[in-house]
N, C-alpha and C positions, 0 to 999 in steps of 0.2 A: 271481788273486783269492785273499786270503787266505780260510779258513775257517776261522770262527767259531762255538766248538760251542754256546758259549751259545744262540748264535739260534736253536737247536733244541732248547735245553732244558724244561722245563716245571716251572715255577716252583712251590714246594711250596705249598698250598691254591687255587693257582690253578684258576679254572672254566676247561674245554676245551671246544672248540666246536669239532670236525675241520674242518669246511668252511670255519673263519676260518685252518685253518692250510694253507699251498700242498702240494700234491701236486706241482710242478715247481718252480724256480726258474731263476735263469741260471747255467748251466755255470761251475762253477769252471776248466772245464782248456778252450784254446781250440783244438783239436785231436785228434783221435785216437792222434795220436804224443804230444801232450801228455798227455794223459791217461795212457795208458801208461807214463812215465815220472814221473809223480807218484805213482801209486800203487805202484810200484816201488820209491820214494824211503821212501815211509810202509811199506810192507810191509820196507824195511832197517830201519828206524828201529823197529818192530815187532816185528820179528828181537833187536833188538838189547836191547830190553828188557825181552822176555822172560827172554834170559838173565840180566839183571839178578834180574829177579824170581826165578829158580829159584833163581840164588847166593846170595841174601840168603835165603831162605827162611823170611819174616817175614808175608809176606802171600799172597792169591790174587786172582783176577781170574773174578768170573761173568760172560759178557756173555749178554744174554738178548735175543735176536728173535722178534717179535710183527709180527702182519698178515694180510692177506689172501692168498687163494691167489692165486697168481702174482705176488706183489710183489716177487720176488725172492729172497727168505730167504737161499735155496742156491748162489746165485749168489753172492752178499756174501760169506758164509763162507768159500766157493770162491775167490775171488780176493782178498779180501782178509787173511783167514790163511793164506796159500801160502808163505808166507816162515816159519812157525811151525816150532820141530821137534816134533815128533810125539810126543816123549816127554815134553813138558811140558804138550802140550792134551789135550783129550779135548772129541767133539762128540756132542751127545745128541739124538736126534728122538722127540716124545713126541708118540704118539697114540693114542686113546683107550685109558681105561685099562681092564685084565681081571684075570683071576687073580687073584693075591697081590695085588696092587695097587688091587683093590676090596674087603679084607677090611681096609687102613687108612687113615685121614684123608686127606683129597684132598692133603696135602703129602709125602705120607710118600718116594711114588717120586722124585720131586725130590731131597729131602731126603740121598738115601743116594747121589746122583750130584754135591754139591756138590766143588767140585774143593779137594784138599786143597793147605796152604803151599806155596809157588813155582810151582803152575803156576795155566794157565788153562782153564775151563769154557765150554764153549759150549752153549746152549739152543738148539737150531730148534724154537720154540715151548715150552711150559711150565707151570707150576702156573695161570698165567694163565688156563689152557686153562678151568677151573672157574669162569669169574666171565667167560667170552667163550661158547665155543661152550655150554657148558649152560646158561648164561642164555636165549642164544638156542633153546634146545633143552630147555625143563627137564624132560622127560620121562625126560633122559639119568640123572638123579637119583635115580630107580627104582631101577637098577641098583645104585644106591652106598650104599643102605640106611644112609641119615642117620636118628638117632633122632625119631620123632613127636613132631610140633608145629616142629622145626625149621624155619625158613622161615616162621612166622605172626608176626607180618603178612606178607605175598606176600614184599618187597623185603628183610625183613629178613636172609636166608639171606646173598644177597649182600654187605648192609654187614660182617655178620659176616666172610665168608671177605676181605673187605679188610682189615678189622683184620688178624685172623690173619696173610695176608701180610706187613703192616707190619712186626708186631712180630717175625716171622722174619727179616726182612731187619736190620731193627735190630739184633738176635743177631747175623747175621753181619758186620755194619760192625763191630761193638766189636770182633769176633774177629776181624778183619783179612780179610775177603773183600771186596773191593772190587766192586760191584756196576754193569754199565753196559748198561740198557732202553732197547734200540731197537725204538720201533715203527716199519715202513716202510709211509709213507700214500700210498698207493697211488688213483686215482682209477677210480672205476668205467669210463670209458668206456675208461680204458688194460688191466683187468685184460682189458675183453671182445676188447681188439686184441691182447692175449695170448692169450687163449685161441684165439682166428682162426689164430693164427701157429702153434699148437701142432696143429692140422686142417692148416696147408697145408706143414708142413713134417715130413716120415716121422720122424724119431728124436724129435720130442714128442710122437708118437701116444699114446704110455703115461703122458705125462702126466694126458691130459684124459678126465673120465669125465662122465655125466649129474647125480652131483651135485653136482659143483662147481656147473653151470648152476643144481641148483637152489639150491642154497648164496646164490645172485646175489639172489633174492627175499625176501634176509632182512639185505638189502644194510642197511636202515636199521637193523635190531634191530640187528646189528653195530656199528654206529657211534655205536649209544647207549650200548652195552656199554664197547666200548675207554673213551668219553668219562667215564665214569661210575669205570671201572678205573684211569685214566692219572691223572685226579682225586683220586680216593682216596689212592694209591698212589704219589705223585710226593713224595720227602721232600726236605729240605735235603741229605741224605747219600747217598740211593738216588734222585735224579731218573730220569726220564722223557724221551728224545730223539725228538723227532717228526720223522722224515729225510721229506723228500720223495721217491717213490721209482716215478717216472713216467719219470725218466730214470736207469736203472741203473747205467752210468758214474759219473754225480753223485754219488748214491747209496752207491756204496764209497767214494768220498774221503771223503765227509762222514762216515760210518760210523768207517771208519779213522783219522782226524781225532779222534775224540769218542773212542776208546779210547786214544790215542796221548797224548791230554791227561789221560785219567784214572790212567797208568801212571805220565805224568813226571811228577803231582803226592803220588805216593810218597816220592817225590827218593831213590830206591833206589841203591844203591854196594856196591861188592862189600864181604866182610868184612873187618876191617882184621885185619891179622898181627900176633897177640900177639908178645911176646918171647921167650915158650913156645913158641909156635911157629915164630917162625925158628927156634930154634936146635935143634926136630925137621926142619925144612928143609935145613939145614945138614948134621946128620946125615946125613940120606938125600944129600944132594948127594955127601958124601964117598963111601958107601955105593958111589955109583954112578960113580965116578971111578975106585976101583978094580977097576972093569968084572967084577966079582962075578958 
């Protein structure tokens, strides 16, 4: 089954509705050995043009995941940049912010981990975090000593830190950061057979703590957050990809899929050899002919 990133894109003004959009669908790979072997296919082909990207070093690559606890995040990253070399990505996990990081604008720590020309960025989670979990939490706000009146009317705080993100993102599309949002939608009753699995199996003990459980009771404020964020936030140039992400496997293809399409619509090619430079080529060739 071919995949198609489109059908998990998210149309720029378009209204989102999470529960119109599936949490599972049917298995792209018909096999476990299948599956295996595609994503393999896609992590070469991932591989390969990366290095495209670092040669040319004309452009970058953000990909930024979003979602609930236990949707996978780490897992994705995990298996599906495995093929990456090391010295071209960089992976960031951002949670809650402290220090330095609370004496500027909610983008600032973001901002200074954007991945510079030829490589790629990874976010496990993100500036997002401002317009999902403190929405849901806005007491966290306290802390972040926004100027008074800020946020009046109630809702107003949020549309603002939308804007804001747009118009950052916009910044970096013209300056050549190619931008690719995955949120992985996760359904409630799979996160709770995750977390089950994570009690009956001893090495995800340390995963699971009391509040994630309570995290679960603020299941809807969540889902009005992401829907309201993914809305805003979804452009012609920086979309929005809704992976369904009940079935892990799926999951990375589809993921891997949606970056692999975003890289080869660079149509990236190494640099071409001036004439100047062969004939510094050439040079060194002799250079090294006469075993120097």
């Amino acid at each position: 089954m071919k995949i198609k990133s489109d059908d998990f894109r998210v149309r720029a003004g378009a209204a989102v509705v999470l529960k119109d959009w599936a949490t599972k669908v049917k298995p792209v790979y018909a096999s476990k050995e299948n599956y295996r072997e595609l994503l393999q296919e896609h992590v070469t082909q991932l591989s390969d043009l990366q290095e495209l990207l670092y040669a040319s070093n004309r452009y970058s690559l953000l990909v930024i995941f979003q979602a609930m606890d236990a949707a996978g995040k780490d897992s994705v990253i995990k298996h599906v940049m495995s093929g990456i070399n090391p010295q071209g990505c960089q992976v960031f996990s951002f949670k809650h912010p402290g220090g330095d990081e609370l004496e500027h604008d909610f983008l600032w720590r973001a901002a200074v981990r954007f991945p510079e020309r030829g490589h790629i960025g990874i976010f496990n989670r993100s500036y997002y975090e401002e317009v999902l979990i403190v929405r849901v939490h806005p007491d966290l706000l306290t802390a972040e000593g926004i100027p008074n009146g800020l946020g009046e009317p109630k809702d107003e705080i949020w549309t603002a830190r939308h804007r804001s993100i747009r118009h950052l993102e916009d910044h970096l599309h013209r300056n050549g950061t190619r931008i690719v949002k995955i949120f992985l939608h996760l359904s409630k009753e799979e996160q709770r057979r995750r977390f089950l699995a994570r009690i009956d199996e001893p090495h995800k003990n340390w995963k699971l703590s009391m509040a994630d459980i309570e995290e679960r009771k603020y299941w809807k404020q969540y889902m009005r957050a992401y829907e309201d964020c993914i809305c805003a936030t979804s452009t012609s140039d920086v979309p929005w990809y809704v992976v369904p992400a009940d079935d892990k496997p799926n999951a990375r293809l589809i993921v891997s899929q949606i970056i692999l399409d975003r890289l080869r619509a660079l149509k990236l090619d190494y640099p071409k050899t001036t004439a100047a430079r062969r004939k510094e080529l050439l040079a060194i060739r002799k250079c090294l002919v006469k075993k120097n």
